[in-house]
C-alpha positions in Angstrom: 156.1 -18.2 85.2 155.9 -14.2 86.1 155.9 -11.7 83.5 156.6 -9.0 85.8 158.8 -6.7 84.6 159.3 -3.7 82.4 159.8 -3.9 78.6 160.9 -1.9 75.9 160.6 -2.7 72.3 163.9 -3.2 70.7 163.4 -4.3 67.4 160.2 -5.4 64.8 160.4 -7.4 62.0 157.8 -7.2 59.3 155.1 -4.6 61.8 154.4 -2.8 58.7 152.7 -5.9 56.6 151.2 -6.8 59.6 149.5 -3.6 60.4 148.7 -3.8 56.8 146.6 -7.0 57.3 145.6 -5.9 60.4 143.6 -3.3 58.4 145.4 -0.2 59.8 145.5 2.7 57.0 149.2 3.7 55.6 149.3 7.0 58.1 148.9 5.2 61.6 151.4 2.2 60.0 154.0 5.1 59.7 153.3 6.3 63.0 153.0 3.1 64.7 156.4 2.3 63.2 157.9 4.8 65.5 156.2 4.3 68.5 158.6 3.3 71.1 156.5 1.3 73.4 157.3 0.5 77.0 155.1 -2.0 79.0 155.3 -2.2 82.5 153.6 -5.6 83.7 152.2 -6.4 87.2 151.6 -10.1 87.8 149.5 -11.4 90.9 148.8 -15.4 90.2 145.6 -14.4 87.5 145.2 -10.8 87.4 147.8 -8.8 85.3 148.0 -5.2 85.5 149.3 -3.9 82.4 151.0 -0.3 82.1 151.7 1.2 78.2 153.6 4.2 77.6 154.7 5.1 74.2 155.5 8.2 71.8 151.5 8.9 71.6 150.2 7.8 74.6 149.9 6.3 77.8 147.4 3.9 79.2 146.5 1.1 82.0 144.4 -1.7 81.8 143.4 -5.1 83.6 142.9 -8.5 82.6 142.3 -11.9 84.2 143.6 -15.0 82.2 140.5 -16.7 80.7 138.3 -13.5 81.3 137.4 -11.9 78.0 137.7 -8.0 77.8 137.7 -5.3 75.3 140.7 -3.2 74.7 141.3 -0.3 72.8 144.8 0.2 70.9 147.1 2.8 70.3 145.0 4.0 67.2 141.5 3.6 68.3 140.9 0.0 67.2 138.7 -1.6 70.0 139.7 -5.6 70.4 137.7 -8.2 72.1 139.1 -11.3 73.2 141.3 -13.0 76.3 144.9 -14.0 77.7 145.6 -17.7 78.3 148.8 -19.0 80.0 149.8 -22.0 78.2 152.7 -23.5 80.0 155.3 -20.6 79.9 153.3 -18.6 77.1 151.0 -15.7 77.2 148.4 -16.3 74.2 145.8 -13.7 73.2 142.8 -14.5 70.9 141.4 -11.1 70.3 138.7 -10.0 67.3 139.2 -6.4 66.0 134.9 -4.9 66.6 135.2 -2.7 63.5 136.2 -5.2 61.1 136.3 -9.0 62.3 139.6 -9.7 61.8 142.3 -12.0 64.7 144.9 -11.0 66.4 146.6 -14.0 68.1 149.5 -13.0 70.1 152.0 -14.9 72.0 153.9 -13.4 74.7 157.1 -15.3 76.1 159.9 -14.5 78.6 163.2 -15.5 76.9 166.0 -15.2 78.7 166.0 -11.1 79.8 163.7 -10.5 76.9 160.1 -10.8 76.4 159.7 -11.5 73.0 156.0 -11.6 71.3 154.9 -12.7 68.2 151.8 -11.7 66.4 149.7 -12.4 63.3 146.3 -11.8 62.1 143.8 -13.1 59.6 140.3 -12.5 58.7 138.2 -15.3 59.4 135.1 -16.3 56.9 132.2 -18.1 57.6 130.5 -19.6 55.0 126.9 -21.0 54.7 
């Protein structure tokens, strides 16, 4: 399974709550909501080269399935964490430095569409 290819996003459902428990503040929600992302995604067996461009900025980055890396998002937020391929889905397992919370993503190629799903959740340890 490639991923190559260039995306756009062409719809969201419920971004807002989940920037909300993503523990981004009510100004960057509003702006994230009209960001109009475009990725462009290079795929050589491992090694992905990812290009973003949106509304407020633009940015490349590498990762290697399996390797972690830290990434910084669109509003500053520095994330930790890796890709897997499992079968034909992209998952990521990241951890947000500033406050501890996942973000697991799942990238998949549908048809002409890569569609991803998201979620996050704080995670407690107790004694």
């Amino acid at each position: 399974m490639t991923f190559n290819g260039s995306w756009k996003v062409e719809q969201s459902e419920n971004f807002a709550n989940f920037l909300e428990q993503m523990g981004i503040n009510v100004v960057k929600r509003k702006l994230a909501e009209h960001d109009n992302m475009k990725l462009i995604i290079e795929q050589t067996g491992d090694n992905f080269h990812i290009k973003e461009s949106s509304t407020f900025r633009k940015k490349d980055f590498n990762f290697t399935l399996g390797v972690p890396f830290e990434h910084e998002l669109a509003d500053g937020t520095v994330i930790e964490g890796t890709w897997v391929l499992e079968g034909n889905t992209l998952k990521g397992n990241f951890t947000r430095k500033d406050n501890g919370k996942t973000l697991l993503t799942n990238r998949e190629v549908t048809g002409n569409e890569l569609v991803q799903v998201s979620m996050s959740f704080l995670t407690v340890h107790y004694p």
